[in-house]
N, C-alpha and C positions, 0 to 999 in steps of 0.2 A: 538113353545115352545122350549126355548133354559136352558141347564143345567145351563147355567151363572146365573140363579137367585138363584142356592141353593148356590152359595159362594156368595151371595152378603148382605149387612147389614143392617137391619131393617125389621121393622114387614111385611110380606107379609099377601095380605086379604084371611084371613082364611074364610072358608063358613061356616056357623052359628052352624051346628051342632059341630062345631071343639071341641069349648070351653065345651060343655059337654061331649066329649068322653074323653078329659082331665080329668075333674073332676073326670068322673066317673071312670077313672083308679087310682084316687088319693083314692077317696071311698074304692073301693075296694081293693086296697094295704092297707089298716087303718084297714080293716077287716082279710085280712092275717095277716097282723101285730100281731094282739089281738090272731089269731088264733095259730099262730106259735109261739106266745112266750105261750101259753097252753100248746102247745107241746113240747116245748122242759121244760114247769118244769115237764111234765110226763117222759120223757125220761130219763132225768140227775139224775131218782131214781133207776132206770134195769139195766140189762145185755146188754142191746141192745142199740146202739148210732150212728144213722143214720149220723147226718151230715146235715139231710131236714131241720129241723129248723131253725137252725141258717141259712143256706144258704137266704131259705124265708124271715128271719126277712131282710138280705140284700139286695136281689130284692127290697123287700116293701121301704126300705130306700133310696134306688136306684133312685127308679120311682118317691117317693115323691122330693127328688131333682131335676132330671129332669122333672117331669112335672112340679111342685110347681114350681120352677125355670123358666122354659119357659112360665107361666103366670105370674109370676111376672116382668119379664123382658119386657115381652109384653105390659105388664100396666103401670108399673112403670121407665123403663126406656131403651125405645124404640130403641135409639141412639145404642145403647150395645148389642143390637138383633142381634148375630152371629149365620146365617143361618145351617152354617155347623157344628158347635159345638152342637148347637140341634138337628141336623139329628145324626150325630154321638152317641149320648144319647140317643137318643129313637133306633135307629140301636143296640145298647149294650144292652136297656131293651127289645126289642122285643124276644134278645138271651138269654138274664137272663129269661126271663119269663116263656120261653119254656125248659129251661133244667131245668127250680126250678120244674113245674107242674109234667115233664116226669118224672124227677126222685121223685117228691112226690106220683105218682100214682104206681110207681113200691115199691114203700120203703112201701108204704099201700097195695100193693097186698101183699106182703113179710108178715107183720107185721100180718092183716087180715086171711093168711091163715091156721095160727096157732088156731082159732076159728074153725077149722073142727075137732079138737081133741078134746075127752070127757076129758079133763081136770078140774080138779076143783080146780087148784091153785089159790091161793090169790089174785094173779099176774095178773092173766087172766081179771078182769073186768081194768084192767090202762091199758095191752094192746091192748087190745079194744078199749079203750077210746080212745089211743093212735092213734092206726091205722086208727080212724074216723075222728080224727080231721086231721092228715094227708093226708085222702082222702078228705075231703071237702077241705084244703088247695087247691090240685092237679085239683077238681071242679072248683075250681074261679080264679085258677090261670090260667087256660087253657080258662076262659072266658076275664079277664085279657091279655091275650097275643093277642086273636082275636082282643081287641079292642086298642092295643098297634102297631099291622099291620094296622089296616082302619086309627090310626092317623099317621104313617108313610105316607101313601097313599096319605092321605087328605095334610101332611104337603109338602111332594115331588110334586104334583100337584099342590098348591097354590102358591108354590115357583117358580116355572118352569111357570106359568100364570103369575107370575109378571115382572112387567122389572124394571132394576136396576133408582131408581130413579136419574133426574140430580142434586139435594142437594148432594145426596149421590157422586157421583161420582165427584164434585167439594167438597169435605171436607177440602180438603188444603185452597181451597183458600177464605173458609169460609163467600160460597156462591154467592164470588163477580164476576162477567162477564168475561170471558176472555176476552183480548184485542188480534190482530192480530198483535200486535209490537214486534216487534223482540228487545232480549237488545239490547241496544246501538244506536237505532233509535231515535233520536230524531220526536217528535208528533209538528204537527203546528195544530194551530187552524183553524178548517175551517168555511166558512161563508155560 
């Protein structure tokens, strides 16, 4: 197994379960999505203004690029499948993933622990609201990032099992055979 296949271009064979751990990161980004922009129309009405939101709604928009992107590329046009630029993208969301959830589960411990006071303000059932939808983000997004590492995994492996093909590596000469002539030889015909 040699590194030289994660710089090399075009689709490497992905194992089968690839394409659904894709999707389903695309799933469940669609779902933070919906969830994150909840909470940030609760937020932008208090006192309190995290920042998790909006971050979330960018992850989610992140990932759908980069993954949506790397199957489309993969189906639609394969020639274009730069190895490294998608490791790179998923490398960036596996880090996006993990600081959106950690800091959504600390921002929901935060927001949550104000439900231990006998308050009866107005306020109290939207921060609540607030802090649940914040905590389920911080739930799926930490399931999200586990399966944004296995497609790292799966995509580094499949890459690194491939070898660079020889189309690819004649592109200049646009496929045609090398010859052993040096310029300025002239070629006789042989019989």
């Amino acid at each position: 197994m040699s590194a030289r296949g994660l710089f090399a271009r075009g689709v490497p064979p992905f194992p089968k379960f690839f394409t659904y751990i894709v999707g389903l990161i695309i799933l469940l980004s669609i779902i933070i999505l919906s969830l994150a922009a909840y909470a940030e129309s609760l937020s932008g009405n208090y006192y309190y203004e995290s920042g998790v939101p909006g971050f979330l709604l960018f992850v989610s928009i992140w990932s759908w690029l980069v993954y949506g992107g790397m199957l489309a590329v993969e189906h639609y046009a394969p020639r274009f499948y730069y190895r490294i630029a998608f490791l790179v993208g998923q490398l960036l969301s596996a880090i996006f993933w993990i600081s959106g959830w950690a800091w959504a589960a600390s921002s929901a411990d935060y927001i949550l622990s104000f439900d231990n006071y006998s308050s009866h303000d107005s306020i109290r059932g939207a921060w609540k609201a607030f802090g649940q939808t914040i905590a389920a983000c911080a739930g799926v997004g930490a399931l999200v990032w586990v399966l944004c590492i296995v497609a790292v995994v799966a995509f580094c492996s499949a890459c690194m099992r491939s070898s660079v093909s020889e189309s690819a590596a004649d592109i200049e000469l646009a496929g045609a055979p090398k010859s052993n002539v040096l310029p300025g030889q002239a070629t006789s015909p042989s019989s």
